[in-house]
C-alpha positions as CSV (number, residue, x, y, z in Angstrom):
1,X,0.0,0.0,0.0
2,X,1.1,3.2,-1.0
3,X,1.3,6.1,1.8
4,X,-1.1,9.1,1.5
5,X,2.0,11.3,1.8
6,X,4.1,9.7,-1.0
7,X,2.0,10.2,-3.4
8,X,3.7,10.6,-7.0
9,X,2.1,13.6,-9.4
10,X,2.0,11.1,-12.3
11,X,-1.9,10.7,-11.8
12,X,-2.5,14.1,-11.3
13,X,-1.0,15.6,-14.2
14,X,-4.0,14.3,-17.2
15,X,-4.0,15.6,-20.2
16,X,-8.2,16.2,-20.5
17,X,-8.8,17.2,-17.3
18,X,-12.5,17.8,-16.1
19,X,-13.4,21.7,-15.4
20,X,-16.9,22.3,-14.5
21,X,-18.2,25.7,-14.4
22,X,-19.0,27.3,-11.1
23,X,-22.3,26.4,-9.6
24,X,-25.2,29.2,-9.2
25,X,-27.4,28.7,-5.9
26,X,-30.8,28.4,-7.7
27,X,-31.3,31.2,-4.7
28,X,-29.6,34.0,-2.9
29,X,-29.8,33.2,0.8
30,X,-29.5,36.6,2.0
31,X,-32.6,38.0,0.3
32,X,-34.2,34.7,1.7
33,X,-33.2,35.8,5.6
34,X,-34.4,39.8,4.7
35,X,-37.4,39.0,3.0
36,X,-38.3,36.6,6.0
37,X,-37.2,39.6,9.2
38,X,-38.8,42.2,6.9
39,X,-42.5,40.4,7.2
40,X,-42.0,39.5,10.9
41,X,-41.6,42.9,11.2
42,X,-44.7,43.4,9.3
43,X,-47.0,41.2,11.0
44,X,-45.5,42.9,14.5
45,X,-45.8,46.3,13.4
46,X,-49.6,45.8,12.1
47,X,-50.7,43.8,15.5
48,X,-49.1,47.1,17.4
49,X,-50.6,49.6,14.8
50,X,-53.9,46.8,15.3
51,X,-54.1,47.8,19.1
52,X,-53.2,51.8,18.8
53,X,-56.1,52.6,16.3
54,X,-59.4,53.6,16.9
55,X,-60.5,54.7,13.1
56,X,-62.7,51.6,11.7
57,X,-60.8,52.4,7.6
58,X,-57.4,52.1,9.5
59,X,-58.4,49.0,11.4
60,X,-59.4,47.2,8.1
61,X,-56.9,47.7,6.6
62,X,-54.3,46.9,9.0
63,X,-56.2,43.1,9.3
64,X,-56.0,43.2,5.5
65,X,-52.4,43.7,5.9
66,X,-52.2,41.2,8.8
67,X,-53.8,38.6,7.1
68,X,-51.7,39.1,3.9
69,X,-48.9,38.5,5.3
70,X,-49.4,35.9,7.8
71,X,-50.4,34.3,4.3
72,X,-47.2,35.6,2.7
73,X,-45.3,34.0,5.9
74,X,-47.2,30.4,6.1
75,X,-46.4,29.7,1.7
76,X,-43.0,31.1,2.6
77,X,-42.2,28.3,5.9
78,X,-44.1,25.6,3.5
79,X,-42.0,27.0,0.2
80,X,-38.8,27.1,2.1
81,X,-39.7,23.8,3.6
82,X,-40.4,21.8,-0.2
83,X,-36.9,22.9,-1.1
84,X,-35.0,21.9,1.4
85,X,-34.3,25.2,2.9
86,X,-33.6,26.0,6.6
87,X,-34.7,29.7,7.9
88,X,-33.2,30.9,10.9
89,X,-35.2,32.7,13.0
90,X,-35.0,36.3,12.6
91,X,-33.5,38.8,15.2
92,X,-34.7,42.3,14.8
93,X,-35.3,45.2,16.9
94,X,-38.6,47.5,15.5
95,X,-37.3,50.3,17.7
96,X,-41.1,51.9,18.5
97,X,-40.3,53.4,21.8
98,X,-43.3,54.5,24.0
99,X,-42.1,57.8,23.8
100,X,-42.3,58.2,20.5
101,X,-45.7,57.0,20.2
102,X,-47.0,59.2,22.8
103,X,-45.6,62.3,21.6
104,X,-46.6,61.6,18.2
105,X,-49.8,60.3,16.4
106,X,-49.0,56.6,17.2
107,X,-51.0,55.1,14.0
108,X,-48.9,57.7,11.8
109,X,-45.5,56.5,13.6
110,X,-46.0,52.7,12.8
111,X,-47.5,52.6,9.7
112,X,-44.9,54.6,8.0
113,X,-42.3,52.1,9.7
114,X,-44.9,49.4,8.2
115,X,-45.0,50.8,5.0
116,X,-41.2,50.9,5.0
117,X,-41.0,47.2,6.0
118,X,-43.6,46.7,2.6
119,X,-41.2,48.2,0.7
120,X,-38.5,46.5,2.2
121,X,-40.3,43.1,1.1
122,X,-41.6,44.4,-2.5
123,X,-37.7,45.1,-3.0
124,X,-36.3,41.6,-1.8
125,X,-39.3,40.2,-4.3
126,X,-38.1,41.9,-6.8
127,X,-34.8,40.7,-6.7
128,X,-35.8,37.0,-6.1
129,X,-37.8,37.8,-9.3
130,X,-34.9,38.7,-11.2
131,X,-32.4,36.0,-9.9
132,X,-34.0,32.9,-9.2
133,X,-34.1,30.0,-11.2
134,X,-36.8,28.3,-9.1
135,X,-39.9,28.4,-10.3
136,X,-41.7,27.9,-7.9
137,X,-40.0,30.9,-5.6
138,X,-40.5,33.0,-8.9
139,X,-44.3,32.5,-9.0
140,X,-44.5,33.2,-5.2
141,X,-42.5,36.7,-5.5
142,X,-44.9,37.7,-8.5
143,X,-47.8,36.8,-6.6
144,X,-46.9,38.4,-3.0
145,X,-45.7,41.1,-4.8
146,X,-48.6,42.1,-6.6
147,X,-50.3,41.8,-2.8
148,X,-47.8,43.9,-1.5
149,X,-47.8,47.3,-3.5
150,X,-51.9,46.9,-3.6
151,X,-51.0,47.0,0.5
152,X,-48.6,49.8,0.2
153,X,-50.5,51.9,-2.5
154,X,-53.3,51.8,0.5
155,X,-50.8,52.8,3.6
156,X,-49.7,55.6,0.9
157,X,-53.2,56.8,0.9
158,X,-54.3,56.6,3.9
159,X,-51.4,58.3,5.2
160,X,-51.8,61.1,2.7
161,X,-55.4,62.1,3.9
């Protein structure tokens, strides 16, 4: 038996020698972690927003958004689940002190950070959109996308008026 040490070059030295082109994740991991803090955040910021309001347009619409993206979440977990993909658990910080909220209008305060957050996603779909070559992940970015700026296009007018 020949030692692993004393090994002689002869067999690595072929003449055709195998290169195989670098390998593509079918998707970008990253986007995958933001997209999945940004709609925690979402879902956190609407239940706070959820409690704070009193206006019965705000209030349906924040259970609109709720609901949306509790949906968003529960295909995500069972997407991320059929391709073998493992999600940490996000650790975030929304930063909505009670200070701010009281010397503010507190629905003002959190649905612009929600709206933010929707934008956040709508970005991160976008991009999984544009990159992925899953299918499957592309059809649920252009559906949850098209979900999402219907959402924002309402936070936008409702925090116009």
């Amino acid at each position: 038996m020949a030692s692993c040490s004393n090994q002689e070059n002869k067999y690595t030295n072929f003449f055709y020698k195998m290169e195989s082109a670098p390998e593509e994740p079918i998707i970008d991991f990253s986007t995958i972690d933001c997209l999945n803090e940004s709609n925690q955040k979402a879902i956190e910021l609407s239940s706070k927003s959820l409690r704070l309001t009193t206006d019965l347009k705000t209030l349906e619409l924040l259970l609109k958004i709720k609901r949306d993206h509790k949906k968003i979440n529960s295909d995500f977990k069972r997407l991320t689940n059929d391709n073998l993909i493992i999600i940490p658990k996000p650790i975030y910080n929304i930063d909505v002190s009670n200070d701010t909220i009281h010397h503010q209008k507190p629905e003002f305060v959190i649905l612009k950070k929600l709206q933010t957050e929707i934008k956040n996603q709508i970005t991160s779909f976008d991009i999984i959109e544009k990159k992925t070559k899953n299918n499957d992940f592309k059809l649920f970015a252009i559906q949850s996308k098209r979900i999402l700026n219907d959402n924002n296009e309402a936070l936008k007018t409702l925090l116009s008026s």
